[in-house]
C-alpha positions as CSV (number, residue, x, y, z in Angstrom):
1,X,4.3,17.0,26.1
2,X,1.4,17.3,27.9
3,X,-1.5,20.1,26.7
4,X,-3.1,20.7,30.0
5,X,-2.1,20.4,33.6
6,X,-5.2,18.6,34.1
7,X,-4.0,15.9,32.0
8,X,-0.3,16.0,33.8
9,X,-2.1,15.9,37.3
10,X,-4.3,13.3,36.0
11,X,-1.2,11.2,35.0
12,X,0.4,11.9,38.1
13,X,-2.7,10.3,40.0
14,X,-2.9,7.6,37.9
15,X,1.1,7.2,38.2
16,X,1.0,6.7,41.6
17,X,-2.0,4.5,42.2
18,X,-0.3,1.6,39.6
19,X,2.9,1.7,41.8
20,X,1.3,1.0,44.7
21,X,-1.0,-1.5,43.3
22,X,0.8,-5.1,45.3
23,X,-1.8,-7.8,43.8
24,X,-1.4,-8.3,40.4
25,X,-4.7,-8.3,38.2
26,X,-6.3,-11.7,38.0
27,X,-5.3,-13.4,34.7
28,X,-8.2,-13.6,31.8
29,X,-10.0,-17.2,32.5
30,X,-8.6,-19.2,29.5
31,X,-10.4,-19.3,26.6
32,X,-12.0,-22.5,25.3
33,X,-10.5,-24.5,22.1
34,X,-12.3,-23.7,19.4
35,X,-11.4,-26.9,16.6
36,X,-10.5,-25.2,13.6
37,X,-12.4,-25.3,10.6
38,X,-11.9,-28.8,8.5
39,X,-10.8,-27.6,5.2
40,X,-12.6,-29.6,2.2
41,X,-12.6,-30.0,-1.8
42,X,-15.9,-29.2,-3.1
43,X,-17.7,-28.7,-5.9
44,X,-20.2,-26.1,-7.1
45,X,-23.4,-26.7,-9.0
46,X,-23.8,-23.5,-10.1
47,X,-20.2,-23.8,-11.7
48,X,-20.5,-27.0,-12.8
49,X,-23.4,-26.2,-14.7
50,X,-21.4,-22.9,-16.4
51,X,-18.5,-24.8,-17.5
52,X,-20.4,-27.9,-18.8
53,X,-22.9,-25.4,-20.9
54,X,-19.4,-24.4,-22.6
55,X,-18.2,-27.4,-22.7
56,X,-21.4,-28.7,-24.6
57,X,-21.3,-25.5,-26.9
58,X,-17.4,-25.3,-27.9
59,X,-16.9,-28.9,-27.8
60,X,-13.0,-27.7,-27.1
61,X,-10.3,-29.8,-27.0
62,X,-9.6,-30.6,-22.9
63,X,-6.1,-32.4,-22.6
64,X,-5.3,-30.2,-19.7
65,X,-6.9,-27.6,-17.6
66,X,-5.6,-25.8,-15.3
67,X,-7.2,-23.7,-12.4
68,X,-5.0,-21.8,-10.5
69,X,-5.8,-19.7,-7.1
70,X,-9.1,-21.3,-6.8
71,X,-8.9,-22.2,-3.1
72,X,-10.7,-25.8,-2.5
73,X,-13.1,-25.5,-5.4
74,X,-13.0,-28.3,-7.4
75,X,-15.8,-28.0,-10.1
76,X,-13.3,-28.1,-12.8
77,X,-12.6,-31.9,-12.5
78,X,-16.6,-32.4,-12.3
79,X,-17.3,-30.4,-15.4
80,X,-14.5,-32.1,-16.8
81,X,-13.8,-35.5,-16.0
82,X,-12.2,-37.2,-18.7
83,X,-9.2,-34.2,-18.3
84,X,-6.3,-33.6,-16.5
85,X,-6.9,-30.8,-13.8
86,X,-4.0,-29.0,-12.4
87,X,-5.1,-27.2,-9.5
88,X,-2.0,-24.7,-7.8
89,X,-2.8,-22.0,-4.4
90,X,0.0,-20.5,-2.3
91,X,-1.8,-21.5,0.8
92,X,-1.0,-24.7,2.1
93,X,-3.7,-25.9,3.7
94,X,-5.5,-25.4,0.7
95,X,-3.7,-28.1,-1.3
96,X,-3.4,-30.6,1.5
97,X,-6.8,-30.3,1.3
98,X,-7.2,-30.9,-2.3
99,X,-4.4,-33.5,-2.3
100,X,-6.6,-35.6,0.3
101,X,-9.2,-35.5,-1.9
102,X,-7.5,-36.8,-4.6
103,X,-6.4,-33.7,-6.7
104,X,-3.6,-32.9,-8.3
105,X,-2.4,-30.0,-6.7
106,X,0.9,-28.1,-6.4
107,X,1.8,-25.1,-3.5
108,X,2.9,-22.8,-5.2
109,X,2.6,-19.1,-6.6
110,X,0.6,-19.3,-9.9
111,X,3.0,-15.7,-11.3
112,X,6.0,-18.7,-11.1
113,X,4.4,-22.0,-11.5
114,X,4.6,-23.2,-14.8
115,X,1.7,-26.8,-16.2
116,X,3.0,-27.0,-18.9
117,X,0.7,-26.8,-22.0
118,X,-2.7,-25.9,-21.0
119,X,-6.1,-26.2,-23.0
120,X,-8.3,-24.6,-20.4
121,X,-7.1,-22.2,-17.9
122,X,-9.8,-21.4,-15.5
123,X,-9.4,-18.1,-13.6
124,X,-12.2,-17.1,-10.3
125,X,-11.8,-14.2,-8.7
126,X,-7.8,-14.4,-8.8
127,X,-6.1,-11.1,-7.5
128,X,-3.0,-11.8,-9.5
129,X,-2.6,-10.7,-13.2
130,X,-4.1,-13.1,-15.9
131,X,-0.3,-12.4,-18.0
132,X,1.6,-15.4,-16.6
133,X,-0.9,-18.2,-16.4
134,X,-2.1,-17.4,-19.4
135,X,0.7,-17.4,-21.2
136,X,0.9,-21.4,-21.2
137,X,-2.5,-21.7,-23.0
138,X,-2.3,-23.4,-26.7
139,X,-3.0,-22.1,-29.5
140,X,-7.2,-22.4,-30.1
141,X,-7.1,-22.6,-26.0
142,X,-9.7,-20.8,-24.0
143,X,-9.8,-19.2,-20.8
144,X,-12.8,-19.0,-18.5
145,X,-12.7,-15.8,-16.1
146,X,-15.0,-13.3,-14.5
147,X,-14.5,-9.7,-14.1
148,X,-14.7,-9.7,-10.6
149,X,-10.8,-8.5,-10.3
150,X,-10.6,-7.5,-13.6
151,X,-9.1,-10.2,-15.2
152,X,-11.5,-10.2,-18.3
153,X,-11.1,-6.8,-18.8
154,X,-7.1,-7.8,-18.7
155,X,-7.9,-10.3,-20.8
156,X,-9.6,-8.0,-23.3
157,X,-7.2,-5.4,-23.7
158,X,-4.7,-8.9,-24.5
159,X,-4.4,-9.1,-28.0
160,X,-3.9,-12.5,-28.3
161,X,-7.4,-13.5,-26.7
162,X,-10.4,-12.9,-28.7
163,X,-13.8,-12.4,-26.2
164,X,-16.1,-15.5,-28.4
165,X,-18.9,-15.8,-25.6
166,X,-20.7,-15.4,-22.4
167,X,-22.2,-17.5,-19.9
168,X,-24.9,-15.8,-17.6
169,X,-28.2,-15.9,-16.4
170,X,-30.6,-14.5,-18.6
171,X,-33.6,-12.2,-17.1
172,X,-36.0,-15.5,-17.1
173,X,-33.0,-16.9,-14.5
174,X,-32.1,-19.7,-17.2
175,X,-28.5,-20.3,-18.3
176,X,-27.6,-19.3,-21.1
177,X,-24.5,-19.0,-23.7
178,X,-24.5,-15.3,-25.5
179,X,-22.1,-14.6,-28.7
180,X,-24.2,-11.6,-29.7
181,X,-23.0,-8.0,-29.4
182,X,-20.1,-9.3,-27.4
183,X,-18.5,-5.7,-27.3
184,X,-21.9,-4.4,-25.0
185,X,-20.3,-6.2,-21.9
186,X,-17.5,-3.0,-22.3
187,X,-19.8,-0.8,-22.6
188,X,-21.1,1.7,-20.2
189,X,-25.3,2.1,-20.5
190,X,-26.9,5.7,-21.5
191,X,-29.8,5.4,-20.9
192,X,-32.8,5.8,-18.5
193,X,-34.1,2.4,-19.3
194,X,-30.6,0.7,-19.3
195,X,-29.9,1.9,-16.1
196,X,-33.5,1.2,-14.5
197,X,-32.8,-2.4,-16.2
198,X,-29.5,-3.4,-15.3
199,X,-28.8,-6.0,-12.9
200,X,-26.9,-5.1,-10.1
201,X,-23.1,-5.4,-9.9
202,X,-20.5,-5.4,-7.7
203,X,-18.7,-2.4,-7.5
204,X,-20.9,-0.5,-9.5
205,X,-23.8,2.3,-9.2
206,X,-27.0,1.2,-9.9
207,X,-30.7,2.5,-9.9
208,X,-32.2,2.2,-6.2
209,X,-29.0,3.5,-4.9
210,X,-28.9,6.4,-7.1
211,X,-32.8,7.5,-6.7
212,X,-32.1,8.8,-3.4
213,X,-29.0,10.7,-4.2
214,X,-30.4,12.3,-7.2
215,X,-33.5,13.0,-5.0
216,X,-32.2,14.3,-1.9
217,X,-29.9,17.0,-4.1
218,X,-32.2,17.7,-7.3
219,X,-36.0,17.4,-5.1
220,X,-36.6,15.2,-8.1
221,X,-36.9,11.2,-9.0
222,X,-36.7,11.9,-12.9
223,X,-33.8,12.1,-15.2
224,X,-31.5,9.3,-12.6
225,X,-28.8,8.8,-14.9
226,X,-28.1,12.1,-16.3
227,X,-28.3,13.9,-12.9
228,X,-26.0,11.0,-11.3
229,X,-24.1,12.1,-13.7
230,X,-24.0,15.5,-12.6
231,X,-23.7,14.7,-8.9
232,X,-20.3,12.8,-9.7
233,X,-19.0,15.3,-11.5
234,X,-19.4,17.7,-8.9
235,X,-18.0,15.2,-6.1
236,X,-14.8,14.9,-8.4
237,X,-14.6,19.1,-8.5
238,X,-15.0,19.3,-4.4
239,X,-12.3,16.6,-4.4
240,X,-9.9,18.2,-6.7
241,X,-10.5,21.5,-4.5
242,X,-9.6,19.9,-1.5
243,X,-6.9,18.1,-2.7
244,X,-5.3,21.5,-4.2
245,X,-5.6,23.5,-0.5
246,X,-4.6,20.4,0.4
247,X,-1.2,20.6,-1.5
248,X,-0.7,23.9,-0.7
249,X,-0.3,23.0,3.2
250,X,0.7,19.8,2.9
251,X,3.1,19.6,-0.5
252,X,4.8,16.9,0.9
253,X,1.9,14.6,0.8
254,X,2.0,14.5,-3.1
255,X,2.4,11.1,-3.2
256,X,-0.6,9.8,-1.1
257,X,-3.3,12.1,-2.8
258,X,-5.9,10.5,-5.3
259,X,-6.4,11.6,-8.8
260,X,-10.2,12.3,-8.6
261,X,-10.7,11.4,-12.0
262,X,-10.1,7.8,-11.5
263,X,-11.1,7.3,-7.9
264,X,-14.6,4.7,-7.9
265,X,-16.2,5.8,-4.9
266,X,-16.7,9.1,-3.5
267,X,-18.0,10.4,-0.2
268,X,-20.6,13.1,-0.9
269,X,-22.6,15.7,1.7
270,X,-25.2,17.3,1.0
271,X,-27.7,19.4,3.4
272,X,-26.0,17.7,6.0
273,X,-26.6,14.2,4.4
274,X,-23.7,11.8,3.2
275,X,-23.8,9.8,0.5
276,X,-21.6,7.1,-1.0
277,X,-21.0,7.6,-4.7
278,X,-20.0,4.8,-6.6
279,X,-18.7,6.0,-10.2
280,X,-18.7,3.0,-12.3
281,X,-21.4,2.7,-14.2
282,X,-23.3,-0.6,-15.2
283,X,-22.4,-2.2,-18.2
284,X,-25.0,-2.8,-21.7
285,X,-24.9,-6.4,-21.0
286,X,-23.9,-8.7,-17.8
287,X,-21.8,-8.6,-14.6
288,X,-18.6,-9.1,-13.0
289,X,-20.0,-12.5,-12.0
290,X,-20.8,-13.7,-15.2
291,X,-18.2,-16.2,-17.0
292,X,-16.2,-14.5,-20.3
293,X,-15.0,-16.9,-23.0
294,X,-12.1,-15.9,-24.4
295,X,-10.1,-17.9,-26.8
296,X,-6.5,-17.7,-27.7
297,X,-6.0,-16.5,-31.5
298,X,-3.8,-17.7,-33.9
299,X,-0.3,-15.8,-34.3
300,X,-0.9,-14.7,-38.2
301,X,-5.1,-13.5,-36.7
């Protein structure tokens, strides 16, 4: 239905002129073949370097280790080269790239595949659930992981898996293997100097971004942390507001509104200023990025 008759009139015009058009418009001059990318198996060195350090540290027994949706990295099978690697990805030309280079590799989803025992499961940015692959880990067995999709926070609230070390980058930018105060990698900081301290994250708030915020709304550059604080809070209380009058016109879109309480980022205006508000805080120690050591316990630990 149209709103106007402008618009109807408009369409009437327009109507008319494309039946009368008799030459067809010229066809798009064809595009010219772009090769596609050649797929390759490669190392990294800065991976390499993580996995050896633990190697060197835990002196764990290596049989088998597996590294499932890892794309065409192959570091595992230089850090480890007296082991069998099992390397699995759903994407095919993923493993017909690994296969050419030697690998074993399988195409297939790592939630069904099943290696057998494993001694080492290695898991990179996977946006599966670490449950499955896991599970086929020996007893004693570690698994290597970042946080960067939360699989070692998965991994933490696992039972069986005990968090026994960490390998980052310490402040100096050397490598280094922590096993103290292992439980500061949950933690959110609280203080000033924690915050103004931390490195930065993905996904979460940190100092320089915060400065401003705090600034534009407060007038001050004092206090960051607790008035962040505050500012979030009061982004989650406009949210819930809106959410409620939105409810109230709208009950039928229950099921596609937020809970403000666990949303991460928030979109925040003030004096005619927007702001992105990210509401994970840093952590005491470390990074998504960093590799978590996690070992599988014993069933009577």
């Amino acid at each position: 239905m149209f709103r106007s008759s402008t618009n109807k009139n408009l369409f009437i015009k327009l109507k008319t002129f494309m039946d009368n058009v008799k030459e067809p418009y010229p066809e798009e001059p064809p595009k010219p073949e772009v090769e596609p990318k050649t797929i390759e198996a490669k190392p990294h060195l800065d991976l390499i370097a993580k996995y050896s350090l633990f190697r060197e540290k835990f002196q764990p027994k290596a049989d088998t280790v597996y590294h499932p949706c890892g794309a065409t990295d192959v570091s595992p099978s230089v850090a480890f080269p007296a082991s069998r690697v099992i390397y699995v990805d759903i994407d095919e030309k993923t493993v017909e790239a690994l296969k050419e280079g030697g690998f074993e590799a399988y195409t297939a989803s790592a939630l069904e595949f099943d290696p057998g025992d494993v001694d080492i499961l290695i898991m990179l940015n996977p946006q599966i659930s670490p449950d499955i692959p896991s599970s086929h880990v020996v007893e004693n067995g570690f698994v290597l992981s970042n946080d960067y999709h939360g699989t070692a926070s998965s991994l933490h609230h696992n039972k069986q898996y005990q968090l026994r070390a960490m390998v980052r980058v310490s402040r100096g930018g050397e490598l280094m293997l922590d096993t103290e105060n292992l439980e500061d990698y949950w933690r959110e900081i609280d203080t000033e100097e924690e915050f103004q301290n931390a490195p930065f994250d993905w996904g979460a708030a940190n100092y320089q971004m915060a400065v401003p915020v705090v600034e534009a709304v407060t007038g001050k550059r004092e206090n960051v942390l607790a008035e962040y604080k505050k500012i979030i809070n009061i982004a989650r209380e406009e949210q819930r507001q809106e959410n409620a009058q939105m409810l109230a016109e709208h009950p039928e879109w229950a099921e596609f509104i937020g809970d403000p309480d666990k949303e991460d980022i928030f979109m925040f205006n003030y004096s005619e200023r927007q702001f992105v508000l990210s509401t994970t805080l840093p952590r005491k120690k470390g990074t998504v990025d960093d590799i978590f050591v996690f070992q599988k316990k014993k069933p009577t630990e």
